[in-house]
C-alpha positions as CSV (number, residue, x, y, z in Angstrom):
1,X,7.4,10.7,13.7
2,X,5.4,10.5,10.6
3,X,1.3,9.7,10.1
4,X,-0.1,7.8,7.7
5,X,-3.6,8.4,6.7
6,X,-5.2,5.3,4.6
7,X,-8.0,6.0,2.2
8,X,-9.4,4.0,-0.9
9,X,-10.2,0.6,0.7
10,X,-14.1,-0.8,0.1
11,X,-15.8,-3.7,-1.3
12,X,-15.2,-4.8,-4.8
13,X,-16.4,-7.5,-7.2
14,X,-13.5,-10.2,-8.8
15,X,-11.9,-8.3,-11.8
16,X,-12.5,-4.9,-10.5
17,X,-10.4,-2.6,-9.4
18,X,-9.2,-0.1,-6.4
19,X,-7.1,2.4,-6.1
20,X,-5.4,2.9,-2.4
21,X,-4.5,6.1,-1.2
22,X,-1.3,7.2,1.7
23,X,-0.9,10.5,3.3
24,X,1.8,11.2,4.8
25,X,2.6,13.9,7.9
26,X,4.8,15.1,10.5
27,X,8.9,14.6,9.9
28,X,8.7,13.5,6.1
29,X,11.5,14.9,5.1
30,X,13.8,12.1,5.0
31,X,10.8,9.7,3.7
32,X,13.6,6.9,1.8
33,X,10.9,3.9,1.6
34,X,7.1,3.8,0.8
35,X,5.1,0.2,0.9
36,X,1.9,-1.6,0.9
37,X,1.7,-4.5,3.5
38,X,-1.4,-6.5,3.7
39,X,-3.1,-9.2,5.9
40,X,-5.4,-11.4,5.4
41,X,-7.8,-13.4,7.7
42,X,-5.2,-15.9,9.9
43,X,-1.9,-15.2,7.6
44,X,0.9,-13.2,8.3
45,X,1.0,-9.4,7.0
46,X,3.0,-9.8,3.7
47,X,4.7,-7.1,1.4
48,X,2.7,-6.3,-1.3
49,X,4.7,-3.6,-3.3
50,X,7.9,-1.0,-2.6
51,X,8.8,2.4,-3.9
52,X,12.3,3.3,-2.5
53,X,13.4,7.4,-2.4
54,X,15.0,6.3,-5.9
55,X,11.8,5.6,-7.5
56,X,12.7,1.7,-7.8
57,X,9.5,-0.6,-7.6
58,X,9.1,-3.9,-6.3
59,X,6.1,-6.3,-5.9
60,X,5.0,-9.7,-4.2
61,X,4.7,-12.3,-7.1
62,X,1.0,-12.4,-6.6
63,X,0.4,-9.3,-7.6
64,X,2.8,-8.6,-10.2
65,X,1.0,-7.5,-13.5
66,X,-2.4,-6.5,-11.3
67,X,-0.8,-3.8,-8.8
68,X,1.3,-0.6,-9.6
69,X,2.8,1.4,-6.7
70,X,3.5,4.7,-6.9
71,X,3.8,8.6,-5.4
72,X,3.4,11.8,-5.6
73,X,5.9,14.4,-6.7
74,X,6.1,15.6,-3.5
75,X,6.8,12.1,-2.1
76,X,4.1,12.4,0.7
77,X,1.7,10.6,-0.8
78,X,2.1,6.7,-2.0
79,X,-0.8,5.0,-4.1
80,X,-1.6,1.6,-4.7
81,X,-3.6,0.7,-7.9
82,X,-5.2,-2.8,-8.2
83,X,-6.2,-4.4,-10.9
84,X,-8.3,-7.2,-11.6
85,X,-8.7,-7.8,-8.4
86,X,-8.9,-11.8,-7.2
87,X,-10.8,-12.9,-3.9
88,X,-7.3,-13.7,-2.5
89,X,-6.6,-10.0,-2.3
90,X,-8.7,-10.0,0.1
91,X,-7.1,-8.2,3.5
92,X,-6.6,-4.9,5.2
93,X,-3.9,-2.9,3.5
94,X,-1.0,-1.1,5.5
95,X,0.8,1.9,4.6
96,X,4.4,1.7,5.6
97,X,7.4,4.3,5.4
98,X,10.8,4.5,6.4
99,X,11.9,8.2,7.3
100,X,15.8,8.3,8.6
101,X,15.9,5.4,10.2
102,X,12.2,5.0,11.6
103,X,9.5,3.2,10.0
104,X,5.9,4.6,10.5
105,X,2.8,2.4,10.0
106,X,-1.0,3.4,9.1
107,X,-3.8,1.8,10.6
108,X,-5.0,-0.1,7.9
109,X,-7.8,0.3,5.1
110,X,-10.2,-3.4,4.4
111,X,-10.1,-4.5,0.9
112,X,-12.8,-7.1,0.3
113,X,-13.4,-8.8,-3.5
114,X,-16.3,-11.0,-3.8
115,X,-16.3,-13.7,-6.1
């Protein structure tokens, strides 16, 4: 089982920026898949950006250009750096890993941008 510790989350005004932080502990060593998730207020929780064991990124279309995903060497840690931020990021932002076969969530970290 791994645990995912959130950090970085807060309150931010439109165009700003946050960085998002993802510890992870326990049975990490077969992390193959790190991810931000988020959800907002009556939507569905939506993938916001990937980083598989490979190093290959992915990102919703949203937040292409505004959001980078990335890790440390270690690969226990995953960050999520946001960029001119919009009121429509607005949500609370998952952590997500796949180790083996198992995927491990956090419990979440509240992003809110003010217009």
């Amino acid at each position: 089982q791994v645990q995912l510790v959130e950090s970085g989350g807060g309150l931010v005004q439109a165009g700003g920026s946050l960085r998002l932080s993802c510890a992870a502990s326990g049975s990490i060593f077969n992390i193959n898949f790190m991810a931000w998730h988020r959800q907002a207020p009556g939507k569905q929780r939506e993938l916001v950006a990937a980083i598989t064991s490979g190093g290959s990124t992915s990102y919703a279309d949203s937040v292409k250009g505004r959001f980078t995903i990335s890790r440390d060497g270690a690969k226990t840690t995953v960050y999520l750096q946001m960029n001119r931020l919009k009121p429509e990021d607005t949500a609370v932002y998952y952590c997500t890993v796949i180790a083996g076969i198992k995927r491990s969530w956090g419990q979440g970290t509240r992003v809110t941008v003010s217009s």
